[in-house]
C-alpha positions in Angstrom: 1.7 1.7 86.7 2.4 -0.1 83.3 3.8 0.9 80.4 0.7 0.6 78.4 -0.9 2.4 80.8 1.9 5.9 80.5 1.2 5.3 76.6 -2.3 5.7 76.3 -2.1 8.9 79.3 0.9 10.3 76.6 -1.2 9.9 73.8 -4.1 11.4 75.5 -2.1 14.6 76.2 0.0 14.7 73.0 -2.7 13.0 70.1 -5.4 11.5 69.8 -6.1 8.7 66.5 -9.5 9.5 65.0 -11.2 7.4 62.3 -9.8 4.3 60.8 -11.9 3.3 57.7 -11.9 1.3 54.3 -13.7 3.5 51.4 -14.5 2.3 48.0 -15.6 3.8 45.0 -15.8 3.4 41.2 -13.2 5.4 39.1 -14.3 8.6 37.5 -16.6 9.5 40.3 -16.7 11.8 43.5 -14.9 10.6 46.8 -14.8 12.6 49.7 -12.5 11.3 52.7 -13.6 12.2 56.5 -11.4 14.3 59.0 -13.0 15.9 61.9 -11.2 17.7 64.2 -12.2 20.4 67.5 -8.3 21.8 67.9 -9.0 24.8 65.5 -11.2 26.8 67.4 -9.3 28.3 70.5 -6.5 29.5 68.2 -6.5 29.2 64.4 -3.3 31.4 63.9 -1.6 28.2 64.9 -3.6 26.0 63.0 -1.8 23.3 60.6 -3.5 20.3 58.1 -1.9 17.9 56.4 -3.0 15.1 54.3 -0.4 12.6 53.4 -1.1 9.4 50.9 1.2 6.0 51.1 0.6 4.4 48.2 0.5 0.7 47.9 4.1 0.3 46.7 5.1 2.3 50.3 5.8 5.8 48.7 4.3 8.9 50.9 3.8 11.9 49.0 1.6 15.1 50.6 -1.5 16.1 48.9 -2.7 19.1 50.2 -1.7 21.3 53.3 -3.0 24.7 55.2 -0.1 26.2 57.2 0.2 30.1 57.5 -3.3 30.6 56.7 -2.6 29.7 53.2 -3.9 26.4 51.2 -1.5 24.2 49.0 -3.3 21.8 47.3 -1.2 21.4 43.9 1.9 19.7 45.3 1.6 16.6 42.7 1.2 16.3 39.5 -1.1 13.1 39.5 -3.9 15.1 41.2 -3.5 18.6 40.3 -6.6 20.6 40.4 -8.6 17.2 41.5 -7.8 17.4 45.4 -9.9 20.2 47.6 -10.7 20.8 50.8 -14.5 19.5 51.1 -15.6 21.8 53.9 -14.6 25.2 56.5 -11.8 23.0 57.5 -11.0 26.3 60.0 -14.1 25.0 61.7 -13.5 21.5 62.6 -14.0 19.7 59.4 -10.9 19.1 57.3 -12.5 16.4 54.6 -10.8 15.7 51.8 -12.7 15.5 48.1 -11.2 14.4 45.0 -12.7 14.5 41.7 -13.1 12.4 38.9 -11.2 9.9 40.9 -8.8 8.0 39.2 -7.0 4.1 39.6 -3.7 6.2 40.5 -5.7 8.0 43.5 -5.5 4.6 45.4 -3.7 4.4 49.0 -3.8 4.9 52.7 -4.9 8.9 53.3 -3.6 10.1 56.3 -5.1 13.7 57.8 -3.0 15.1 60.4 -4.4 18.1 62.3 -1.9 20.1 65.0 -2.6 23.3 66.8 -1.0 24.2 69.5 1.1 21.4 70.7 -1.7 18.6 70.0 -2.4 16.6 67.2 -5.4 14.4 65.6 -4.7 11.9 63.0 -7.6 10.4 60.9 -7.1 7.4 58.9 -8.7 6.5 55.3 -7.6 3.2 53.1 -9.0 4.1 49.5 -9.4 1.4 47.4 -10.6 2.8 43.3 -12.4 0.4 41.6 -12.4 0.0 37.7 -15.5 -1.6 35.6 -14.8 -4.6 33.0 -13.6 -3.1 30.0 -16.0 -4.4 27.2 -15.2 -8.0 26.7 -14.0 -9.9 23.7 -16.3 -12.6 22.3 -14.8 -15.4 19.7 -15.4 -18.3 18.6 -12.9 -21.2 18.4 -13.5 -24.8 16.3 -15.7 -26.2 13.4 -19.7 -24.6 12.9 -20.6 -27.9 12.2 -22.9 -30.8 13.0 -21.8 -33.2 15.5 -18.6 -30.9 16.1 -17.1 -29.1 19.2 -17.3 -25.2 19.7 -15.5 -23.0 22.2 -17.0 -19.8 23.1 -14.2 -17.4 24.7 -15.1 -14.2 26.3 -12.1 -12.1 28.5 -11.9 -8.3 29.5 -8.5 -6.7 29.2 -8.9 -4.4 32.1 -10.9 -3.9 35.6 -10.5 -4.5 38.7 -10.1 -8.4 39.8 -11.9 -10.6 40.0 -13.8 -10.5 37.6 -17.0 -13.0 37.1 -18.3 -13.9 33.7 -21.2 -15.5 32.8 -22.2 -17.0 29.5 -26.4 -17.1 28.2 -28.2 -17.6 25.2 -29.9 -14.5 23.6 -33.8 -14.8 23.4 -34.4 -14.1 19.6 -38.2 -15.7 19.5 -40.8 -16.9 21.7 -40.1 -19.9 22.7 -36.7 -20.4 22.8 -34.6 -21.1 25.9 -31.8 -19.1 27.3 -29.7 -21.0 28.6 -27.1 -23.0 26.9 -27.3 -26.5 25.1 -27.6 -29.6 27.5 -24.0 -30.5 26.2 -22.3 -27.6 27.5 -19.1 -28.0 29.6 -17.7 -24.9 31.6 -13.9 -24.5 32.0 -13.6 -23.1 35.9 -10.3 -22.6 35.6 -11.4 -20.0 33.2 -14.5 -19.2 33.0 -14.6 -16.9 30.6 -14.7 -20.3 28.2 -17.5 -22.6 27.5 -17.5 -25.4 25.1 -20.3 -26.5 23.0 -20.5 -30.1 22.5 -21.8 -32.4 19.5 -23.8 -29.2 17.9 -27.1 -29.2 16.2 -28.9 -27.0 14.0 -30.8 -26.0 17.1 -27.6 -24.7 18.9 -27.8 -22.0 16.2 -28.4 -18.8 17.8 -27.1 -15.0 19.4 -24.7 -16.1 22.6 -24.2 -13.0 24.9 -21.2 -13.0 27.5 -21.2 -10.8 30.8 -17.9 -9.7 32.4 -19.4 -7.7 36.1 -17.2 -7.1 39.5 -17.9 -4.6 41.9 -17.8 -1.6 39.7 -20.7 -2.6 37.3 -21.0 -4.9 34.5 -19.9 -5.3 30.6 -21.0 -7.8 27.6 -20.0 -8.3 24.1 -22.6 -11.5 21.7 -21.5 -13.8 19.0 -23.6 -16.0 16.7 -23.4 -19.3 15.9 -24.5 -20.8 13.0 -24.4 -24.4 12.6 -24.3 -25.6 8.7 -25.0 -28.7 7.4 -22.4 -31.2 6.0 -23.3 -31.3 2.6 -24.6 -27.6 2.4 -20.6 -27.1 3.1 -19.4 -29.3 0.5 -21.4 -27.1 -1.7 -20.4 -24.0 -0.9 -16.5 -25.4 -0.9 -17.1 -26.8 -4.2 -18.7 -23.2 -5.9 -16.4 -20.8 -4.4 -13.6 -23.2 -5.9 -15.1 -23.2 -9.2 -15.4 -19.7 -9.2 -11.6 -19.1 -7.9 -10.4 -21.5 -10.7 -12.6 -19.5 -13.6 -10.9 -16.0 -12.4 -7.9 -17.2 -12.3 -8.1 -19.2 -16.0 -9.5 -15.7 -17.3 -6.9 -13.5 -16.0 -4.2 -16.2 -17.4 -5.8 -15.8 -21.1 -6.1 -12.5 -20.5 -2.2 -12.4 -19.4 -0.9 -14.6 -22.3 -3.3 -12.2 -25.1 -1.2 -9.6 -23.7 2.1 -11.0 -24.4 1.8 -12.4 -27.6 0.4 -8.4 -28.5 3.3 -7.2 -27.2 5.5 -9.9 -29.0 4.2 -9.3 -32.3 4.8 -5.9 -31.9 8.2 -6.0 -30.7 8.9 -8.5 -34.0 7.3 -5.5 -35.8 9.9 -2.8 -34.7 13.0 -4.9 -35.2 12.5 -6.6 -38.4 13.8 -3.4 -40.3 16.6 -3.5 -38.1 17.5 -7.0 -38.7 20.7 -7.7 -40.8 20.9 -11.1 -42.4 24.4 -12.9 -42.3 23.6 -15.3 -44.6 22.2 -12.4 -47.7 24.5 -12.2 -50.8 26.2 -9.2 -52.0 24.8 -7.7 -55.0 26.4 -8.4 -58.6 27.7 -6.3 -61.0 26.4 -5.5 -64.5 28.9 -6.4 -66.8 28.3 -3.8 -70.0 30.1 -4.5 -73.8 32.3 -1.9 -74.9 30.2 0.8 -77.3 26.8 -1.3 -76.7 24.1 1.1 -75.8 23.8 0.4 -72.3 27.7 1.2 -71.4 26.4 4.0 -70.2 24.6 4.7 -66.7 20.7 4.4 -65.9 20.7 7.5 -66.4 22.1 8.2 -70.2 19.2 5.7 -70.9 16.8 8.4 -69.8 18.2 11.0 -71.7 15.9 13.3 -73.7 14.5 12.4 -77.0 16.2 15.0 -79.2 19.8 13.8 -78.2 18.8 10.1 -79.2 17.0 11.4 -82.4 19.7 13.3 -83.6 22.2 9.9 -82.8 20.1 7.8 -85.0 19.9 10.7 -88.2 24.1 10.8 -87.9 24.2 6.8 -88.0 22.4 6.5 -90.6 23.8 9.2 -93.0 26.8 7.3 -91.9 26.1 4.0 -93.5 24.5 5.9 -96.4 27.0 7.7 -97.3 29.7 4.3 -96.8 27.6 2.3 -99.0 27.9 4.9 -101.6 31.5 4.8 -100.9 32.2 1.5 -101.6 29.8 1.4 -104.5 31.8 4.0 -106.2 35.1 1.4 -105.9 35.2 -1.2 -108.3 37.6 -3.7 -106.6 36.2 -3.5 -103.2 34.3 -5.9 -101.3 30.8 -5.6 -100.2 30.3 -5.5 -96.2 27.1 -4.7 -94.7 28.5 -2.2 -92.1 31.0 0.7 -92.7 34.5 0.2 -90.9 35.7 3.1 -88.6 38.9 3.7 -88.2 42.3 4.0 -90.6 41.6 0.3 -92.2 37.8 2.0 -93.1 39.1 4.6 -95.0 41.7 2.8 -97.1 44.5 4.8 -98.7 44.1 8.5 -99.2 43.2 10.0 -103.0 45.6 11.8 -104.6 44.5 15.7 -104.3 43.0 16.9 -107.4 43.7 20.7 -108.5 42.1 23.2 -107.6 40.5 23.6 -110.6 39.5 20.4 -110.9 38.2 20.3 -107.6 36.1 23.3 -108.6 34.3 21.6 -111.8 33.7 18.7 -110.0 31.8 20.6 -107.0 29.8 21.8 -109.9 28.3 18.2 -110.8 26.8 15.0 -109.5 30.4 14.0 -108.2 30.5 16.3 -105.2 28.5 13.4 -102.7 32.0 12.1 -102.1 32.4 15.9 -100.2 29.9 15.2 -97.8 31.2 12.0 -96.9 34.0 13.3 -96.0 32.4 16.0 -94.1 30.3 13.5 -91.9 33.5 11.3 -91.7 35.1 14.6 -89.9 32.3 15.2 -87.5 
């Protein structure tokens, strides 16, 4: 007997390989893996399930188990409360469902069934599929006439390969949907399409399509061809308008400063001092004028100068009388003060005398003397 021969007999006996199938299915959905088994019921006491996942990077981790008439089916954190047993697994049918099924879920499922001494495996590869995300459209060169355009369309995730497609949007009867005659696909990505020599009729609503085996996704872009000189219009208004915003606000900016300059002149002027000012002079005043005195004897009261001018002129009154009365002395138009004025003093009369003459004409002399004193 061969070997192969004892092998298969030892497999018989010990275990037997169930199901070995590929399963695929689009992420977020329901996925239910098949194990069927008949070794639960002579003796369920003794019953054991496990199902066992080997991921694609060759890690095994256990997903659920029944041992001990008790379930475990939150051994990982990846698929808490999203692994179940699908069916009365005590009855011969140990499926296992997961739900919403994610990319992470993907890997070889193992179900191992052993009661009594013998064991069934069944075996599931589980492949998660994961639409297009929505794609990008953009647009890359000159809108136009007689230029070159690049339409680029690309998804950022899903589940390789993914196909795209490139169409023109029908926006009115009539019009065609597919692209211009000059049209060039790049294959080595074909997300990319170029638009040759364009015309005003290649203006229109361009819709890409990103689709594997999970479902589809599209994004549009229009293109507006322009005319030359239409351009060189635009250019030249937009320009003329920049350059009259920025000539306002520069007026508007120098107005400004020359405000605030002027008033900044304003607020230091008082505080200037000049190097170049002179001192101020002084009033040089003759001795017994008038103004000898301060501003401010000049704007004495009236009585005090009133009474000044009466004395001055009883003064020279009386002097001219004086001198009059002196034959031998010299006529001068203004009285002398001091001890040259008054010349040598009389000889003093008796008492007697002195007395008559207060009596007569003669006593003016008196008085002079009396003003003299004061």
């Amino acid at each position: 007997m061969s070997f192969l021969s004892i092998l298969v007999l030892v497999s018989c006996y010990f275990g037997t390989w169930g199901t070995h199938m590929e399963i695929k299915k689009v992420a977020e959905e329901k996925v239910t893996l098949p194990c069927h088994h008949q070794l639960g019921l002579p003796e369920r006491d003794t019953l054991d399930i496990e199902w066992l996942l080997t991921e694609p990077d060759g890690n095994q981790k256990v997903v659920i188990t029944y041992s001990s008439r008790q379930v475990y089916n939150n051994l990982t954190e990846e698929q808490k409360g999203r692994v179940a047993f699908a069916s009365n697994f005590l009855a011969g049918d140990a499926s296992l469902q997961i739900e919403p099924l994610k990319p992470s879920d993907e890997g070889q499922y193992t179900c191992k069934v052993k009661n009594s001494g013998r064991y069934q495996w069944n075996r599931v590869n589980l492949k998660v599929l994961v639409k297009p995300s929505k794609p990008k459209c953009e647009l890359e060169g000159v809108l136009t006439e007689g230029g070159d355009l690049t339409l680029q369309c690309e998804s950022s995730s899903g589940t390789k390969p993914i196909v795209y497609h490139w169409q023109r949007v029908k926006e009115k009867e009539g019009e065609d949907e597919h692209l211009p005659p000059k049209s060039r696909i790049d294959y080595e990505n074909p997300g990319r399409v170029l638009l040759q020599n364009l015309t005003l009729s290649s203006s229109g609503l361009y819709q890409c399509t990103a689709g594997n085996e999970a479902g589809k996704e599209s994004c549009v872009v229009r293109v507006t061809v322009q005319y030359v000189q239409s351009i060189g219009m635009v250019a030249g208004a937009v320009t003329g308008i920049v350059a009259g915003a920025l000539l306002i606000f520069l007026l508007i900016w120098l107005l400004i400063r020359r405000k605030d300059k002027n008033r900044y002149e304003e607020e230091e002027r008082p505080n200037e001092i000049r190097e170049d000012a002179e001192a101020p002079k002084a009033r040089l005043v003759k001795p017994g004028s008038s103004s000898s005195g301060s501003r401010s004897s000049r704007s004495g009261s009236s009585s005090t100068r009133s009474t000044a001018n009466s004395a001055s002129r009883s003064q020279r009154t009386l002097s001219s009388e004086a001198a009059a009365a002196q034959p031998g002395a010299a006529a001068h138009p203004y009285s002398l003060v001091g001890a040259e004025a008054r010349g040598p003093e009389p000889k003093k009369a008796p008492h007697a005398t002195l007395s008559k003459a207060g009596a007569g004409p003669g006593a003016v002399p008196g008085q002079n003397r009396a003003f003299q004193t004061v």
